[in-house]
C-alpha positions in Angstrom: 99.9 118.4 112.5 103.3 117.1 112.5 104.8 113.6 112.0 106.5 112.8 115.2 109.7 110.9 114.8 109.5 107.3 116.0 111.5 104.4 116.7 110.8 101.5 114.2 109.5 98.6 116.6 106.6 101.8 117.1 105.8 101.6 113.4 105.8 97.6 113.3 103.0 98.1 116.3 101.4 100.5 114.5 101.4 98.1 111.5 100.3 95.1 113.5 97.3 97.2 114.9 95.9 97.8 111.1 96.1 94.1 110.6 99.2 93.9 108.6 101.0 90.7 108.7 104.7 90.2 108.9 105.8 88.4 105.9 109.7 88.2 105.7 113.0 89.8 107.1 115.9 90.5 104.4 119.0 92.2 106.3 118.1 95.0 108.2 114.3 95.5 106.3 111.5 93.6 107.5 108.6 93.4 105.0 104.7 93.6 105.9 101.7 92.8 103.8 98.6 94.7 104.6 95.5 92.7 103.0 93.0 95.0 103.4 94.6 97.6 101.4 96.9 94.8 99.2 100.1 96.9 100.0 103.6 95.6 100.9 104.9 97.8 103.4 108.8 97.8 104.2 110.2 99.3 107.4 114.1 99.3 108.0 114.8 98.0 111.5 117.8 100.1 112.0 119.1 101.9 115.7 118.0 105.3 114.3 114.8 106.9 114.1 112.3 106.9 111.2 113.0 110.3 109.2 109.3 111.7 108.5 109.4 112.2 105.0 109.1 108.1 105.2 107.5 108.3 107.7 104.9 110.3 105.6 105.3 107.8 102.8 104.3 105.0 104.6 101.4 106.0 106.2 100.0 107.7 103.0 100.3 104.0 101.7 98.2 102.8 104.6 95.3 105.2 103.3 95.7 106.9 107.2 95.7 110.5 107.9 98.3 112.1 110.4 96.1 112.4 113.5 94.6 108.6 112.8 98.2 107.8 112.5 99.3 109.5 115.9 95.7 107.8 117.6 97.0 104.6 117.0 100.4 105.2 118.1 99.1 106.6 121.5 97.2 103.6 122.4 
């Protein structure tokens, strides 16, 4: 299955909906903590879309699989 390409604001929903907490904003970056997995998480809050290959990145950090990944950005 493929990554789709997303806006940001749907990653930072995704993020909230795994508990992670927003921590900080430096420029254009906004930086997330995720306790249960003890990861930082940095998502770039630009007009563009998320490319996948960081897309990829990101949730490989969250320890998610590409359909759980697509599940929780459907709900």
């Amino acid at each position: 299955m493929k990554l789709p390409v997303i806006k940001p604001n749907q990653l930072i929903k995704v993020l909230e909906k795994k508990d992670c907490i927003f921590k900080r904003q430096t420029g254009s970056h906004r930086i997330f903590y995720c306790p249960v997995k003890q990861k930082i998480i940095t998502v770039p809050i630009h007009t563009k879309d998320i490319k996948r290959g960081l897309l990829r990145s990101i949730v490989k950090e969250l320890d998610l699989s590409v359909e759980e990944f697509v599940k929780l950005l459907k709900k």
